[in-house]
N, C-alpha and C positions, 0 to 999 in steps of 0.2 A: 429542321431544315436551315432554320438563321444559324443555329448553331457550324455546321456543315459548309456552310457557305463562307464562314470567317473565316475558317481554316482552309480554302482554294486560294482566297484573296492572300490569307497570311502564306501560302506555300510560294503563291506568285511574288508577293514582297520580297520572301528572302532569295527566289532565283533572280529577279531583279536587281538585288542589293550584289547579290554575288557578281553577276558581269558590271555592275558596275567598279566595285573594287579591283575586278579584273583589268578594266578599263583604264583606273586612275592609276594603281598603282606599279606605274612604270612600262608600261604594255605596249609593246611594238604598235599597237593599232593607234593609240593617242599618240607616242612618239611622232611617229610618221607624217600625221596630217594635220599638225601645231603650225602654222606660219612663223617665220622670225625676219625681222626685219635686218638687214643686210645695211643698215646705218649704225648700226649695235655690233656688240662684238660677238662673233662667232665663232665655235669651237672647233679644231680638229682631235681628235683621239688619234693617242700613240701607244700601241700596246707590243711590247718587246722585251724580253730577257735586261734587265739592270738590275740584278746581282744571281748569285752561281755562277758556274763553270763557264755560261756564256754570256755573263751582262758585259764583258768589253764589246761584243756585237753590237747590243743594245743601245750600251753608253754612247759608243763612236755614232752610229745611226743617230741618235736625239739631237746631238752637239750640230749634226748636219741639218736636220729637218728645224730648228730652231734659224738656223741662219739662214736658211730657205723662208721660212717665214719670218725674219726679222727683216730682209731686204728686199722679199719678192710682193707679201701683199702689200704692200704702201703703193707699189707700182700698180694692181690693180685695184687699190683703192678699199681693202679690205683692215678689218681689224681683225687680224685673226690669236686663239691664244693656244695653245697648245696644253694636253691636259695626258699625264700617260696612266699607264696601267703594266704593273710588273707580270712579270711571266715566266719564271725560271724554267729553264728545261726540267731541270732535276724534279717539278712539283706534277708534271704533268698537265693533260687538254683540261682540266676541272679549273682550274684558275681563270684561263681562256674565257670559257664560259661565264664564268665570276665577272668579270670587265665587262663584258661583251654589255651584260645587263644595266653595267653601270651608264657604259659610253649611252645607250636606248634610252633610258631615262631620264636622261640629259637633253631636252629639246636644243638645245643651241647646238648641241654635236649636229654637223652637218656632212660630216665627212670621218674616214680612222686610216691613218698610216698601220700597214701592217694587217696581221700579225707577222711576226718577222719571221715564225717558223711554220712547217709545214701542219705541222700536228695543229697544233693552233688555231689557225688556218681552218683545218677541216673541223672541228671542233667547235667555232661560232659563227662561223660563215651564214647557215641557218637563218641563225638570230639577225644577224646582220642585213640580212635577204630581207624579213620579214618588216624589219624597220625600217626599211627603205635608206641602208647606208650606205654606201661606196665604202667598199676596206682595198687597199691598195697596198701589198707588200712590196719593200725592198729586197729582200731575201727570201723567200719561200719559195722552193723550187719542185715539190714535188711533181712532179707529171699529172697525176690524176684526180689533181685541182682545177687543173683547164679542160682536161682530154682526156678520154673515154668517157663508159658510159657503164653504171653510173659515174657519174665525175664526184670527188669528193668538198667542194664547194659551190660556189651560186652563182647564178650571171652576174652577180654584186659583189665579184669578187674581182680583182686582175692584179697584175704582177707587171714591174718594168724592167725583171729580169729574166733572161731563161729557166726552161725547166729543164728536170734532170733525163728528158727524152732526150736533152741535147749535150747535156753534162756527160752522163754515164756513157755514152757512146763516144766523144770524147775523148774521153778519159783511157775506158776500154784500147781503143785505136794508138791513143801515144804509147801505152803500154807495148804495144803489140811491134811497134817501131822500132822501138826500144832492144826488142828482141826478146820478149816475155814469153816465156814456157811453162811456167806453171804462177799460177797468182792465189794468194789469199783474199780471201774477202770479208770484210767484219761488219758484223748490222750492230743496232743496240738497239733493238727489239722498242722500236718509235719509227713513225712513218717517214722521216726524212732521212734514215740511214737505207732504213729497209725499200724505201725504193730506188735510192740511190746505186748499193749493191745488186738490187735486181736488173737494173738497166745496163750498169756497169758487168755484172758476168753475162749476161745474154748476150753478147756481143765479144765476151772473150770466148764464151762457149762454140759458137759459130765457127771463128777463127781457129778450132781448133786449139786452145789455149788449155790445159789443165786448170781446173778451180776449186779451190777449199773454201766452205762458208763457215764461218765460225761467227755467231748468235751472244752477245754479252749484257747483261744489265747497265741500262744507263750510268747504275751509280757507282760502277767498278771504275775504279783508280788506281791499283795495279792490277796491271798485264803478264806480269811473268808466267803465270801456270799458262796462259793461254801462248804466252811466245815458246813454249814448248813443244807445241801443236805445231809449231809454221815449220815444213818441213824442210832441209837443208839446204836443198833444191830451190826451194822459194826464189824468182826473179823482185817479187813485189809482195807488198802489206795494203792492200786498199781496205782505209782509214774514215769512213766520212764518219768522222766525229764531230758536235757542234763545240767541242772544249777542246783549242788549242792546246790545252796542258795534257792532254787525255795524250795527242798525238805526237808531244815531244818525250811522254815518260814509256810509250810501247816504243816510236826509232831509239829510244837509250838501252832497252830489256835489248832488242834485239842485238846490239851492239857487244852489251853484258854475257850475252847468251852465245855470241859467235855464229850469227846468224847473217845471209847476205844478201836478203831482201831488203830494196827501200821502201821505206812507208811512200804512199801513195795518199794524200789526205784531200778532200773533198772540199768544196766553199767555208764551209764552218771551220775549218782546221787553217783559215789564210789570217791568220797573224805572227809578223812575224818578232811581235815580242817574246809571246809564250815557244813558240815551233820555232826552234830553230837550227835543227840536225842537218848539217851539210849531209847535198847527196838527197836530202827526201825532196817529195814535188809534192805540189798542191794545184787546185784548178778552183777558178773561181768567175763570177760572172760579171767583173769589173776589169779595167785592163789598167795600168799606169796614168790615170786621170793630168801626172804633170807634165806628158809628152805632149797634151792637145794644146794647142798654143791658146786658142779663144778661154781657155780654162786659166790662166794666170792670177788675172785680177779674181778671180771666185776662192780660187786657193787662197790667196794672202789674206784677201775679207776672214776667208775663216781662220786661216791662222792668227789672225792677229784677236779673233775672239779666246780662242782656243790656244794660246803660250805652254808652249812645251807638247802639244798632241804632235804624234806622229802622223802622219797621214797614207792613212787604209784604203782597203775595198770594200770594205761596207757601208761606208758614208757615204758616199758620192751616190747612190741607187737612190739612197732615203732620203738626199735632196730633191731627183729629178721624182722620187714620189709625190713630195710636198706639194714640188711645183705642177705635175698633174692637176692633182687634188685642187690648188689654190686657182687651176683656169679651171678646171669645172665649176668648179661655187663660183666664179666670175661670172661664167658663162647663165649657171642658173638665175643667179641674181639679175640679171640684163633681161634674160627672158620673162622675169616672173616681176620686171619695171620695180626693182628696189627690193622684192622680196624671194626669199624661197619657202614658197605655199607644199613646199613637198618633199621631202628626205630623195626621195625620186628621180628628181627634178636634176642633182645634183649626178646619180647613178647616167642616167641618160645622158650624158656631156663627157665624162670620163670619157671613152672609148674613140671619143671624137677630136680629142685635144692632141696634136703635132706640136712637138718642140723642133725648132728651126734647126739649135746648136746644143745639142744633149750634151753638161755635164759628161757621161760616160763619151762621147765623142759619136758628131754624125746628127744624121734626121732623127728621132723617135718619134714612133707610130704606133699604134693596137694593130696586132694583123687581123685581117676581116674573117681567120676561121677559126679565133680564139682571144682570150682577153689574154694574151700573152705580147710581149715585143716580136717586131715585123723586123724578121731580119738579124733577131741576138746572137751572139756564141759566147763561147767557154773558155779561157784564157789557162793556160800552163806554166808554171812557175817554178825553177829548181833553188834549190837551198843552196848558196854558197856560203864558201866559207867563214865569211866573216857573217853569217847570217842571214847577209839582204836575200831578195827573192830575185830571182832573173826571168824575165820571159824567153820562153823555150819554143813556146810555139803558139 
């Protein structure tokens, strides 16, 4: 019986020993409900594409989110440092996950710009949820992130750009101005093309528009065999690819090919270093940030960190994410008298933070029947000839 009896005790020690390891090591549940004192410096997590086909997204976004928190927490009094995590498209959502673990086991992470892609996105959100972290994209725009049901992220999740409920339909519609009768459409079999292309043909379908879906590996870099497919006929090429380069080397196949559809490229296809085929269009969820007058003094700040950047549409998001970010942990810190007693704490505020004069131009707001912007839209841009981008519509 004594003998018998050690062995309960001993069975109990090691299920014991196991939660607690579970516990220590790194575990959304310790995460979450650590205090950290808001006199000390505090973390935000940046996790986005900085190298592959799409780290110019990346890079351009950090250069932003850096100068967002280099000028903005002093102003609420915060030390904040910034900490990233790469995320190439080409590696897939396993990497995603990989981070996600890392930003949770970090108690001072009290906040994560990003992820910048959709896939991503859906991939650690979870985790995210479960630590109690505000993750805040610049660019993620899938639809069913915010909306349906199931949705593929968490209440912990939001976005200061549109999604592609509003893109694809868009999109679809200039086409159709345009005088579009028959359109191509290409996924790369990842959740930011593929529902891109689904929202975008649903709405060319409707209107009566002919549609070809043509399905490709992320990691194709030529397009010829498949610019074979796009039939002569073709008015358009819709493109959302996240590799600008992706999207200047199919408008060049079709060119080579004798073909006289223009590419039609998505948010991730808007730079116009790599893309620059006169005649193509792209949409994107940033509009020309140096038309807003109140934006001057913020451009030069950055440019004068930044000597020789161009200035993009994907910056400008990943500051006003920052600054989110940085009035929530404001906000929590005030509530919680110096401290944030809860990764939580910080989630509950997001949704509630109004910026007066938004960077992208106007009020921003969370609209009350998703963690999405009150109010976004989708901006059109054609390729001239000397390259720059025109808005169209």
């Amino acid at each position: 019986m004594k003998r018998r009896g050690m062995s309960v005790i001993a069975v109990l020690a090691v299920v014991a020993s196991a939660f607690a390891s579970t516990a220590g090591a790194g575990s959304t549940t310790a995460a979450k409900t650590q205090a950290v004192s808001c006199k000390g410096t505090l973390k935000i997590g940046f996790t986005a594409p900085f190298t592959g086909g799409a780290g110019f997204l990346g890079n351009e976004q950090l250069s932003w989110a850096k100068y967002a928190v280099k000028t903005l927490a002093p102003k609420y009094g915060l030390k904040i440092k910034l900490i990233t995590g790469d995320t190439p498209v080409e590696q897939g959502p396993a990497i995603a996950q990989t981070i996600a673990q890392k930003f949770i086991a970090d108690k001072t992470v009290v906040a994560v710009l990003g992820p910048s892609t959709s896939g991503n996105v859906a991939a650690s959100s979870q985790a995210f949820f479960d630590a109690g972290l505000a993750h805040i994209s610049p660019s993620a725009t899938r639809t069913s992130l915010t909306k349906g049901s199931p949705k593929a992220a968490t209440p912990a999740f939001f976005r200061v750009v549109p999604g592609d409920y509003i893109q694809g339909p868009s999109d679809a519609n200039f086409m159709i101005k345009k005088g579009a009768k028959n359109v191509v459409l290409f996924d790369f079999q990842e959740p930011y093309s593929q529902g891109l292309s689904d929202s975008t043909q649903l709405v060319l379908k409707a209107k009566g528009v002919a549609t070809t879906r043509l399905s490709v590996a992320n990691t194709v870099t030529d397009f010829s065999s498949f610019v074979t497919k796009v039939p002569s006929g073709a008015d358009f090429v819709f493109f959302p690819t996240q590799k600008p380069g992706d999207a200047q080397n199919i408008a060049q196949q079709l060119l080579e090919q004798g073909k006289k559809a223009k590419v039609f490229g998505g948010d991730g296809s808007n730079d116009s270093s790599q893309f620059k085929v006169p005649g193509s269009f792209v949409s994107n969820f940033a509009p020309d940030i140096s038309g807003i007058a109140y934006n001057k003094a913020v451009i030069a700040g950055w440019k004068k960190d930044n000597p020789g950047k161009a200035l993009g549409s994907f910056g400008p998001p990943a500051y006003l994410a920052t600054q989110v970010a940085l009035n929530a942990i404001k906000k929590a810190c005030d509530l919680g008298k110096g401290q944030i007693k809860n990764r939580r704490d910080v989630v509950r505020n997001v949704k509630k933070i109004i910026v007066k004069d938004s960077i992208l131009g106007g009020r921003f707001r969370f609209s009350t029947k998703s963690n999405d912007p009150l109010n976004a839209q989708f901006y059109i841009f054609e390729i001239q000839k000397d390259g720059t981008y025109k808005l169209v519509s």
